[in-house]
ROPA-98072 format. One record per residue (C-alpha): y negated, z, x; residue number from 1; residue in one letter. Coordinates in nm, 3 decimals. Example, Ala and Ser with C-alpha at 12.3 -4.5 7.8 and 13.67 -1.06 7.14 Angstrom:
<node <0.450,0.780,1.230>,1,"a">
<node <0.106,0.714,1.367>,2,"s">
//
This chain:
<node <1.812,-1.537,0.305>,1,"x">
<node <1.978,-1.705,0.583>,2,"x">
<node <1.650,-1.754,0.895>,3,"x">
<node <1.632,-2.126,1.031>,4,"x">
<node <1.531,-2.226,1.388>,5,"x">
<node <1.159,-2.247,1.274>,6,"x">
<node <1.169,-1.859,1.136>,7,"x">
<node <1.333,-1.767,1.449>,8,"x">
<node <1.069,-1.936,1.608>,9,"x">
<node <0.773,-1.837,1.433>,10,"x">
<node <0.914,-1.456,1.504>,11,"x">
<node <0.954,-1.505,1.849>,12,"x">
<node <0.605,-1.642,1.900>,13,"x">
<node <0.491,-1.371,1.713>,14,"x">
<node <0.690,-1.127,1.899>,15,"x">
<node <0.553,-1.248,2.265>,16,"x">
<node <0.182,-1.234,2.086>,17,"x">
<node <0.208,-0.901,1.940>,18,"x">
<node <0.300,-0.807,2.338>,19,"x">
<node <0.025,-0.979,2.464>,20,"x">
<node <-0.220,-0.824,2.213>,21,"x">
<node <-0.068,-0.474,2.295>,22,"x">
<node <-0.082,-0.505,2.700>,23,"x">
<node <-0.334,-0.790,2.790>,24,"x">
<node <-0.353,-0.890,3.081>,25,"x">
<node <0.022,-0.985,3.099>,26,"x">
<node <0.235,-1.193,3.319>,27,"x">
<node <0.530,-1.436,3.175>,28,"x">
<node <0.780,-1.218,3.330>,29,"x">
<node <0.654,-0.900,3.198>,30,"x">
<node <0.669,-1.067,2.858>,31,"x">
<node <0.991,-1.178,2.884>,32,"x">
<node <1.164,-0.800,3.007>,33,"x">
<node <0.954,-0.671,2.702>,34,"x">
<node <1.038,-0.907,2.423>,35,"x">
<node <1.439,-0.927,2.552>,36,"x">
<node <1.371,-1.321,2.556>,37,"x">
<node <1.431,-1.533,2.882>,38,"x">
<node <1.158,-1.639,3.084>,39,"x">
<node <1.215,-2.000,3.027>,40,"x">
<node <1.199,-1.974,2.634>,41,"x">
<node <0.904,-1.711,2.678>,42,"x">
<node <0.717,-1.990,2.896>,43,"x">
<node <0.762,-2.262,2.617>,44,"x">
<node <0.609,-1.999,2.364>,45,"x">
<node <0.289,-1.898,2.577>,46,"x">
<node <0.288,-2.245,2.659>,47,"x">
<node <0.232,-2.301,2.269>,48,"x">
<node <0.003,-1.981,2.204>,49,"x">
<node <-0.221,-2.159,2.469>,50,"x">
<node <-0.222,-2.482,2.330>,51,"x">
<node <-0.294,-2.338,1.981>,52,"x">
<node <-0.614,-2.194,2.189>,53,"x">
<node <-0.492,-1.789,2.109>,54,"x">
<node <-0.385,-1.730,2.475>,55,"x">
<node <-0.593,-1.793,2.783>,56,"x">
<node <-0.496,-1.811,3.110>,57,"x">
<node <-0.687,-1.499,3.317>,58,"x">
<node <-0.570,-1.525,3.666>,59,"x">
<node <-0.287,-1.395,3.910>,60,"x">
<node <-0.116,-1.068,4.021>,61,"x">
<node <0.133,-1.038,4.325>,62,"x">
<node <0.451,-1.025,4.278>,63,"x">
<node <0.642,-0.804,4.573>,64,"x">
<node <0.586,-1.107,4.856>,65,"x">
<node <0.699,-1.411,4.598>,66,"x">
<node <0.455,-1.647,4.438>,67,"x">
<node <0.170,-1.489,4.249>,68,"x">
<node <0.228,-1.475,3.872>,69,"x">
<node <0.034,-1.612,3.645>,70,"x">
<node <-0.162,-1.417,3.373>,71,"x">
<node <-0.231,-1.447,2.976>,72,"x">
<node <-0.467,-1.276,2.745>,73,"x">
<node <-0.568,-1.323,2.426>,74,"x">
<node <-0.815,-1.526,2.337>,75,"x">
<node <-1.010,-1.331,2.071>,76,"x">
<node <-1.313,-1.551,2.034>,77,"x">
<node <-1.030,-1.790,1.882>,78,"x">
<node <-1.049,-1.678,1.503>,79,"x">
<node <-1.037,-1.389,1.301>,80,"x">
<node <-0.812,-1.114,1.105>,81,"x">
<node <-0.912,-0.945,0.789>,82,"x">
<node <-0.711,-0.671,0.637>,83,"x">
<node <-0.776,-0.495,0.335>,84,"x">
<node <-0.618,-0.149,0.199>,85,"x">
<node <-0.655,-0.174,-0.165>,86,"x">
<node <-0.552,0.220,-0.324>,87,"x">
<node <-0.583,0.390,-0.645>,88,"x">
<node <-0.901,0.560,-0.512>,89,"x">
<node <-1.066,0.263,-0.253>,90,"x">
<node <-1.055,-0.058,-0.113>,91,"x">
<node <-1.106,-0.037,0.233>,92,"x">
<node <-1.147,-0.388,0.387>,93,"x">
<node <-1.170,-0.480,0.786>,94,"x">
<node <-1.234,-0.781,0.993>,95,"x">
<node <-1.027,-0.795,1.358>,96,"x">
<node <-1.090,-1.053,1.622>,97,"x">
<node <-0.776,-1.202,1.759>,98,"x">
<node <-0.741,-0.928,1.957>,99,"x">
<node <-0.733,-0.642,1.661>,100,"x">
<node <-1.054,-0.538,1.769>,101,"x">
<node <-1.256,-0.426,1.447>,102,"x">
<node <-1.566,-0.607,1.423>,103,"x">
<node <-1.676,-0.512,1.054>,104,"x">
<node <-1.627,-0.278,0.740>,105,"x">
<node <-1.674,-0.223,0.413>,106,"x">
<node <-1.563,0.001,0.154>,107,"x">
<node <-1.575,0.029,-0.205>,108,"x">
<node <-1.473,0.354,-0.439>,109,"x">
<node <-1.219,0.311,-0.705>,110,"x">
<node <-1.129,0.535,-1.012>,111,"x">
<node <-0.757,0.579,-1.077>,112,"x">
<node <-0.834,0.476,-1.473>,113,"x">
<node <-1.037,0.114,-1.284>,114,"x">
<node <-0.754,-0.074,-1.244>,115,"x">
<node <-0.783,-0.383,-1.471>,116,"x">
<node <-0.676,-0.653,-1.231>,117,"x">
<node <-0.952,-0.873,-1.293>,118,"x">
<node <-1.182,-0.564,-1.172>,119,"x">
<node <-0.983,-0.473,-0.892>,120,"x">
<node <-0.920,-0.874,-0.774>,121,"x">
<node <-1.352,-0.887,-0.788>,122,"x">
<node <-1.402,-0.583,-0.577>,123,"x">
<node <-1.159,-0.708,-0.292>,124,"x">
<node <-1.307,-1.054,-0.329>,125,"x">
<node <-1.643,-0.860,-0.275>,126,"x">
<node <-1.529,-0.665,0.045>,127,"x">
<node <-1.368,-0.987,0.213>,128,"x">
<node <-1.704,-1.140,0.199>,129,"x">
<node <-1.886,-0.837,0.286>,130,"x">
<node <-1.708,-0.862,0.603>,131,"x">
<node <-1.736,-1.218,0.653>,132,"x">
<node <-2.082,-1.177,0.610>,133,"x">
<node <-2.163,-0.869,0.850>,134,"x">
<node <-1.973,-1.049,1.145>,135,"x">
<node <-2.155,-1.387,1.098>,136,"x">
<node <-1.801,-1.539,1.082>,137,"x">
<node <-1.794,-1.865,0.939>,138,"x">
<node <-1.511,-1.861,0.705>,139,"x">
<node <-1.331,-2.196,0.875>,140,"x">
<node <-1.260,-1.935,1.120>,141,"x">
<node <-1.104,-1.689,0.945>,142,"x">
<node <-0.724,-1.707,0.983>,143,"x">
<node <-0.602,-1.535,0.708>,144,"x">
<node <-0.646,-1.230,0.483>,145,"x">
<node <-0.390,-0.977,0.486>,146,"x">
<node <-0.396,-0.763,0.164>,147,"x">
<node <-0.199,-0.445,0.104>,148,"x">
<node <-0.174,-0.300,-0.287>,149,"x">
<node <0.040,-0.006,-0.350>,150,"x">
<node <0.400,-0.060,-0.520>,151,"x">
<node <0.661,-0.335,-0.520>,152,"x">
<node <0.537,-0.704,-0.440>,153,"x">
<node <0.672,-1.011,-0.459>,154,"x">
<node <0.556,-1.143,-0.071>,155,"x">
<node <0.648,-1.468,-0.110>,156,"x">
<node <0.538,-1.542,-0.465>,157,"x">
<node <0.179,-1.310,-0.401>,158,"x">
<node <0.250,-1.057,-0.713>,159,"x">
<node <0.193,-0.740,-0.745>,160,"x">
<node <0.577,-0.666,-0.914>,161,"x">
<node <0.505,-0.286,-1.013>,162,"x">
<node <0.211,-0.073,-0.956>,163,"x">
<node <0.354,0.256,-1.134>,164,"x">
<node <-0.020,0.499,-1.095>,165,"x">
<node <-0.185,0.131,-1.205>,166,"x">
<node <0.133,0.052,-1.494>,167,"x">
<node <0.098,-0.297,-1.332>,168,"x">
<node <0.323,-0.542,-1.401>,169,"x">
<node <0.393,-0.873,-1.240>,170,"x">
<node <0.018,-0.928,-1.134>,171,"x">
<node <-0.019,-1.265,-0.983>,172,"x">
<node <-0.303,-1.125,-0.737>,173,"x">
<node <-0.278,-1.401,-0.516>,174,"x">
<node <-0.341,-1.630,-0.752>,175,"x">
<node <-0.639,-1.429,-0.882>,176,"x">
<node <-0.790,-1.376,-0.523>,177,"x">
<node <-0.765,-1.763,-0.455>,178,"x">
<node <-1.028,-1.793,-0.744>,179,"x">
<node <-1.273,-1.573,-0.547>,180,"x">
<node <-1.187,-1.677,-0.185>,181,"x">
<node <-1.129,-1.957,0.036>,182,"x">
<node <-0.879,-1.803,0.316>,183,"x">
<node <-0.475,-1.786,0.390>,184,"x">
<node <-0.373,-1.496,0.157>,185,"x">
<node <-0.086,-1.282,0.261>,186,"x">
<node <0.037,-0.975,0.019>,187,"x">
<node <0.263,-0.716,0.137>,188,"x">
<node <0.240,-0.287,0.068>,189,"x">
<node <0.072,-0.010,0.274>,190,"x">
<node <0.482,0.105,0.360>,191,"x">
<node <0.499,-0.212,0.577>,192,"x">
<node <0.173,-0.227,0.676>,193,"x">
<node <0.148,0.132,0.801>,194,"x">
<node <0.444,0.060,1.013>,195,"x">
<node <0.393,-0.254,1.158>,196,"x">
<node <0.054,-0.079,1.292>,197,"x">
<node <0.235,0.219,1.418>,198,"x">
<node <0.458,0.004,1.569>,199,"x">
<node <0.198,-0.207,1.757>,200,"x">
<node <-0.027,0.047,1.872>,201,"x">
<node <0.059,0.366,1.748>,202,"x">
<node <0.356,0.649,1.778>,203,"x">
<node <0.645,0.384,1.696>,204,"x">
<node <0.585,0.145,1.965>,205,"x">
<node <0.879,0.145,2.229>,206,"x">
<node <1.098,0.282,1.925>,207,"x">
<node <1.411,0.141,1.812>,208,"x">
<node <1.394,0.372,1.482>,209,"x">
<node <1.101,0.496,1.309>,210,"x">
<node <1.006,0.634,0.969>,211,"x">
<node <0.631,0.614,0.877>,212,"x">
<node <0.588,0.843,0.550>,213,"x">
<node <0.226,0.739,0.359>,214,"x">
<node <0.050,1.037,0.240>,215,"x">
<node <-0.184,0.913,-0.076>,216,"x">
<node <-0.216,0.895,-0.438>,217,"x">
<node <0.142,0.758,-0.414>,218,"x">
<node <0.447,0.817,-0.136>,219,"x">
<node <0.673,0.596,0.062>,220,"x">
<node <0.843,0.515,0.330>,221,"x">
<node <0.796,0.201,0.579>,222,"x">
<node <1.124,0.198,0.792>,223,"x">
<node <1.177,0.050,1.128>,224,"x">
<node <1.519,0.011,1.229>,225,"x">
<node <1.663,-0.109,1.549>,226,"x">
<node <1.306,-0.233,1.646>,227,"x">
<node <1.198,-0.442,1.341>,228,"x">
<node <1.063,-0.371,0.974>,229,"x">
<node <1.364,-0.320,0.746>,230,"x">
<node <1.258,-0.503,0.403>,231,"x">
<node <1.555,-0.462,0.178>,232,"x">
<node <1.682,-0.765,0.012>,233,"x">
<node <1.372,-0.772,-0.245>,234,"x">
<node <1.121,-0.629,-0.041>,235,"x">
<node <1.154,-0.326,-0.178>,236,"x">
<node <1.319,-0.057,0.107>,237,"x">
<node <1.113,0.206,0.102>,238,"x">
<node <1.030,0.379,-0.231>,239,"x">
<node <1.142,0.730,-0.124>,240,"x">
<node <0.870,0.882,-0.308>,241,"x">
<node <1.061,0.763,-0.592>,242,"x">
<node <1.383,0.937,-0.521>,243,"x">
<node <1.454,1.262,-0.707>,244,"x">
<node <1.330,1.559,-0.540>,245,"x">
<node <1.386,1.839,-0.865>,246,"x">
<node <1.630,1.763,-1.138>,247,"x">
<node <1.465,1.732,-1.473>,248,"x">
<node <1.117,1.763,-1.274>,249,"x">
<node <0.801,1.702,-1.330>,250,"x">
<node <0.747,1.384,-1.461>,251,"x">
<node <0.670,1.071,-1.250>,252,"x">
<node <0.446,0.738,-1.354>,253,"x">
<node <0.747,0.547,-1.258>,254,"x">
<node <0.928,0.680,-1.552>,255,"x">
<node <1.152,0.938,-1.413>,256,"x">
<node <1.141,1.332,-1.336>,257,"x">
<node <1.118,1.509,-1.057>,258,"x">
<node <1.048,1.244,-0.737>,259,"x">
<node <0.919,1.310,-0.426>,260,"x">
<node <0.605,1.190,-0.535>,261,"x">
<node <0.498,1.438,-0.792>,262,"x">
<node <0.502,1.704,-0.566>,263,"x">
<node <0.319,1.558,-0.241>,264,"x">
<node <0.119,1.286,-0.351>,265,"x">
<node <-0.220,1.355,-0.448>,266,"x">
<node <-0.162,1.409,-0.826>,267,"x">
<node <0.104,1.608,-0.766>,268,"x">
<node <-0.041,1.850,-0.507>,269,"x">
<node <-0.363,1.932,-0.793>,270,"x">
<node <-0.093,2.004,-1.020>,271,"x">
<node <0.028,2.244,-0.810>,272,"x">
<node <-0.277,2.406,-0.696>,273,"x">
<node <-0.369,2.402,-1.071>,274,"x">
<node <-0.052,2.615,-1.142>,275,"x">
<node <-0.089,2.841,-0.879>,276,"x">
<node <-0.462,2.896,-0.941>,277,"x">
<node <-0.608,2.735,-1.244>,278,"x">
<node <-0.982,2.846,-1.200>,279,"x">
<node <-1.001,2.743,-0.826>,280,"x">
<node <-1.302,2.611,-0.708>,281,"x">
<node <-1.091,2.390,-0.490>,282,"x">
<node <-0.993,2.208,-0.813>,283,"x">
<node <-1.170,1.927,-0.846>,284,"x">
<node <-0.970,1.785,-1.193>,285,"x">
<node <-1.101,1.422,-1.198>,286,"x">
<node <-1.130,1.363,-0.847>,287,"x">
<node <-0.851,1.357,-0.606>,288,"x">
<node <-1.027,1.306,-0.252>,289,"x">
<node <-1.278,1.596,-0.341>,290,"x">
<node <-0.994,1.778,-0.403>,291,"x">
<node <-0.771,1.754,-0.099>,292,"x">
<node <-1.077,1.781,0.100>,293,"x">
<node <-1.173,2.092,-0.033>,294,"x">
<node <-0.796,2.226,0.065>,295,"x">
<node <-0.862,2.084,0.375>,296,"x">
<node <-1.158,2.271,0.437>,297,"x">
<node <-0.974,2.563,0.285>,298,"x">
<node <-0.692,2.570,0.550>,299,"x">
<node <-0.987,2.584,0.829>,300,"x">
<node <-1.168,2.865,0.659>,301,"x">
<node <-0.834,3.077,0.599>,302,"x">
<node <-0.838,3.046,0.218>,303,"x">
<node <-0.551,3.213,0.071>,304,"x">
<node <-0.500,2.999,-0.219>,305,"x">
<node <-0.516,2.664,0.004>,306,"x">
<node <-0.266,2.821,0.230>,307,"x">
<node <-0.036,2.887,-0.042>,308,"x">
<node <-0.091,2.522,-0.159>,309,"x">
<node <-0.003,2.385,0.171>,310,"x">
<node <0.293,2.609,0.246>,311,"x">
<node <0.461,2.465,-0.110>,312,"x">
<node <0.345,2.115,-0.051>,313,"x">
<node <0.518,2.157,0.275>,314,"x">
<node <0.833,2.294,0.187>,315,"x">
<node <0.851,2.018,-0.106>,316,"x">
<node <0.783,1.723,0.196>,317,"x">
<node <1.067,1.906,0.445>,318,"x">
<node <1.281,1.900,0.208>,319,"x">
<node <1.254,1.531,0.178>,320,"x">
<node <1.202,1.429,0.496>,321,"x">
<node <1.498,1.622,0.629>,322,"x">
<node <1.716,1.390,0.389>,323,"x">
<node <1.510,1.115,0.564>,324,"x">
<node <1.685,1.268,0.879>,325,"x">
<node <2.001,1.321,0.807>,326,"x">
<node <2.003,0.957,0.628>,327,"x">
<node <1.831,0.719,0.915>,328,"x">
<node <1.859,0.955,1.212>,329,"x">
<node <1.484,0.828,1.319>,330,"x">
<node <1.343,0.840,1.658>,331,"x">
<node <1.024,0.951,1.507>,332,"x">
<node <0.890,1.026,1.141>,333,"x">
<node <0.503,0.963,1.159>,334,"x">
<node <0.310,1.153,0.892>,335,"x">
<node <0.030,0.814,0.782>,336,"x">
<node <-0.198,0.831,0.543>,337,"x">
<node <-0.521,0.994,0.349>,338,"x">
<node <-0.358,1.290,0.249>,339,"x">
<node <-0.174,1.335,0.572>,340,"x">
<node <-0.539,1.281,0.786>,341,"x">
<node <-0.709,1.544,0.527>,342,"x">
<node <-0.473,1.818,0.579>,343,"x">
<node <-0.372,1.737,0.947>,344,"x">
<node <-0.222,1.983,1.208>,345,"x">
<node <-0.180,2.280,0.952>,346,"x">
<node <0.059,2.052,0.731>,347,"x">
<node <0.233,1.897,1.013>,348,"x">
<node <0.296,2.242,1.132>,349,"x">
<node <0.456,2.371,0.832>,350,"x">
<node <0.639,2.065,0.766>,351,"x">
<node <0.802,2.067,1.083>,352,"x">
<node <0.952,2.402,1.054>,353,"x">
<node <1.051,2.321,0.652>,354,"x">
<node <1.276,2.037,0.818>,355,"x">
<node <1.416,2.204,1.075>,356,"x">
<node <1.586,2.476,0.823>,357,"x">
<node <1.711,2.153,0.591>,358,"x">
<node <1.823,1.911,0.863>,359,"x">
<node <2.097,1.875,1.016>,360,"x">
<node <2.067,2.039,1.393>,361,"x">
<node <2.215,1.722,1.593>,362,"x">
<node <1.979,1.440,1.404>,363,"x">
<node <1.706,1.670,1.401>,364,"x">
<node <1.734,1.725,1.784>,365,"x">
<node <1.683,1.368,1.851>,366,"x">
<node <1.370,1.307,1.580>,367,"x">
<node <1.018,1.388,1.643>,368,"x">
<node <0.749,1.466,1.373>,369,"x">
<node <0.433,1.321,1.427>,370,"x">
<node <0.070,1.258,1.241>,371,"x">
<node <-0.060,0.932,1.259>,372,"x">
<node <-0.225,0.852,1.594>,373,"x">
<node <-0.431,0.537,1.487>,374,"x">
<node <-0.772,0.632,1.511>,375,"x">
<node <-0.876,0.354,1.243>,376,"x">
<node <-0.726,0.277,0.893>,377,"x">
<node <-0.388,0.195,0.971>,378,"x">
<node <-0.323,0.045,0.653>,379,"x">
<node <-0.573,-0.254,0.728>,380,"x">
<node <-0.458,-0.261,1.052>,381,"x">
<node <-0.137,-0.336,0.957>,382,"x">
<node <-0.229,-0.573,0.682>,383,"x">
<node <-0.418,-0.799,0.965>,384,"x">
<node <-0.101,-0.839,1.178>,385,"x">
<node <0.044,-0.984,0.836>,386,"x">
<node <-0.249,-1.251,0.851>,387,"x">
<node <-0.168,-1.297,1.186>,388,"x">
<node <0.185,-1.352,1.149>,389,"x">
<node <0.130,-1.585,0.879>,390,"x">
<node <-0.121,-1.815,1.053>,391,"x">
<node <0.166,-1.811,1.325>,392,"x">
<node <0.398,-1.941,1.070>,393,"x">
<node <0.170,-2.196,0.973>,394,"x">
<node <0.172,-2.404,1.277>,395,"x">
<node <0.501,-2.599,1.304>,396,"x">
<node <0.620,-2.891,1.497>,397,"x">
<node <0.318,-3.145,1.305>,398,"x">
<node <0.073,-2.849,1.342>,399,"x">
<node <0.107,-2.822,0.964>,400,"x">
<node <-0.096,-2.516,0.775>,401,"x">
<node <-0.027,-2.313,0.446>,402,"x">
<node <-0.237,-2.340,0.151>,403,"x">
<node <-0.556,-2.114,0.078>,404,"x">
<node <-0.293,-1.903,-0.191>,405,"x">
<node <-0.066,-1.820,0.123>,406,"x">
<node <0.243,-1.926,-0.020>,407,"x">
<node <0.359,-2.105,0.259>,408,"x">
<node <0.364,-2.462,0.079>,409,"x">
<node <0.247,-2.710,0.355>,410,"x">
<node <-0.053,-2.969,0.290>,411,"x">
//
């Protein structure tokens, strides 16, 4: 879809806001050698930011014997961000000031076999205003919600497309949400949403290329390329948990054998551990996060059988990510995630070395394997900045705003 002068805009804006957010105080200049725009266009955008009351102006710095420059911060008393990481096992929800500054949370369990959209579409309605309601924001003032659901979705239209571990299809969860709640909706993945958060604040920021792998019930990959979030023409770049990993493998929800998912996402790693030790005690058959949990613990305390676990998990995941490698020749691969955060350093360690013997020595010179450095839930992190960037979008030349379904329809 060809971008008008009003998308370039409303990315720009964004752009000079997410630096602002990221580095505040900040001078004009500083934003402009940051964002690669000129100082005249980024004047006529903080200009705007302040007149939309998000920027404030916070004093002066000298500048090498000229005229002091000016600085902006954000204004977080201006509104707020929610952000909600809806998985097969939880719905984590979290309100941000305007300066992504977490100021509430809530969380709700989910069951892998609870996923009638009706039930799932309550529960997030019930976290948003569990949120709401522990910061005392009024809800005029929230800006938008920013909701991440596993799978393909439809951003625009606000569906969930294709949910494989829920078999949903073409779930109009916008729609459904609007019933519960009064804010600016805005639907997107956790592959985009981890990204755009590492991006911001975490091990992708000042990266041209990244590749931020999410670790859960399901697998993915959010790509950053030359410095911005690579989509795919259908909002769909990123299922690499869905590529084939073993031919004529296990099999996978999506309807296919042997993907990368059903050997390190969640399901697939008890399925290993089952056939590598059926009566462990680690096994926890109906509960996935007891189960990783208890590896996790296992790795600490030495246990042979969790080690073993890991190792193949491991070897599985280097295998993949050293196509990922060879493919992309990334900057950085981030390791995001539940699964990734439960098993930590002792994965990362043996994941590292199962790339390097897969990889290809000159790509693999130049990429570094991380875990994910966001203390918080980078998921609702992520999904926040989408709120953000869609209250951005909302504000045009006659200060129009999107409806309550965030569909971007002006009224």
């Amino acid at each position: 879809m060809k971008r008008t002068s009003r998308d370039i805009r409303t990315a720009n804006r964004y752009g000079v806001l997410r630096h602002v957010v990221a580095a505040s105080p900040v001078s004009r200049q500083e934003l402009a050698a940051a964002t690669g725009l000129s100082l005249a266009t980024v004047a006529n955008l903080v200009g705007e930011l302040l007149g939309l009351g998000m920027l404030v102006e916070v004093g002066f710095e000298d500048s090498d014997g000229g005229r002091p420059r000016g600085l902006v911060a954000v204004n977080s008393s201006k509104g707020a961000l929610i952000g909600v990481d809806v998985a097969e096992t939880y719905i984590h929800a979290e309100l941000f000031d305007l300066a992504l500054t977490v100021r509430a949370r809530a969380d709700a369990e989910v069951r892998p076999e609870e996923n009638d959209p009706a039930e799932v579409v309550a529960r997030i309605a019930a976290a948003v205003s569990s949120v709401v309601q522990q910061a005392g924001v009024a809800a005029d003032r929230v800006l938008g919600v920013g909701v991440s659901v596993p799978g393909q979705v439809d951003r625009e239209g606000g569906a969930s497309v294709f949910a494989p571990n829920w078999d949903w299809h073409d779930v109009p969860l916008l729609r459904l949400l609007a019933e519960h709640l009064p804010h600016p909706l805005h639907l997107d993945n956790p592959l985009r949403a981890c990204t755009v958060a590492e991006q911001w604040f975490g091990a992708a920021r000042g990266r041209d290329d990244a590749v931020v792998v999410n670790l859960g019930t399901g697998v993915g990959a959010g790509l950053a390329l030359g410095g911005t979030l690579y989509r795919g023409v259908s909002n769909s770049a990123g299922e690499w948990g869905h590529t084939t990993l073993v031919l004529d493998g296990r099999p996978c929800h999506c309807g296919n054998q042997g993907c990368v998912e059903g050997y390190v996402g969640a399901p697939g790693i008890m399925r290993t551990l089952r056939e590598l030790s059926p009566d462990s005690p680690l096994l926890h058959p109906d509960d996935q996060t007891a189960t990783i949990e208890a590896l996790g613990r296992g790795l600490a305390e030495g246990d042979p059988v969790a080690v073993k676990v890991v190792h193949t998990t491991a070897r599985y995941l280097g295998a993949a990510l050293a196509d990922l490698v060879n493919l992309l020749n990334p900057e950085v691969i981030v390791l995001s995630g539940w699964v990734a955060a439960t098993l930590g350093e002792p994965l990362l360690a043996e994941v590292r070395e199962a790339v390097a013997v897969r990889a290809l020595r000159r790509p693999l010179a130049n990429t570094e394997i991380v875990l994910c450095p966001i203390p918080s839930n980078p998921v609702s992190l992520g999904a926040a900045t989408f709120a953000l960037e869609g209250s951005l979008a909302s504000v045009g030349p006659k200060n129009r705003r999107t409806s309550p379904r965030g569909r971007g329809t002006p009224v």
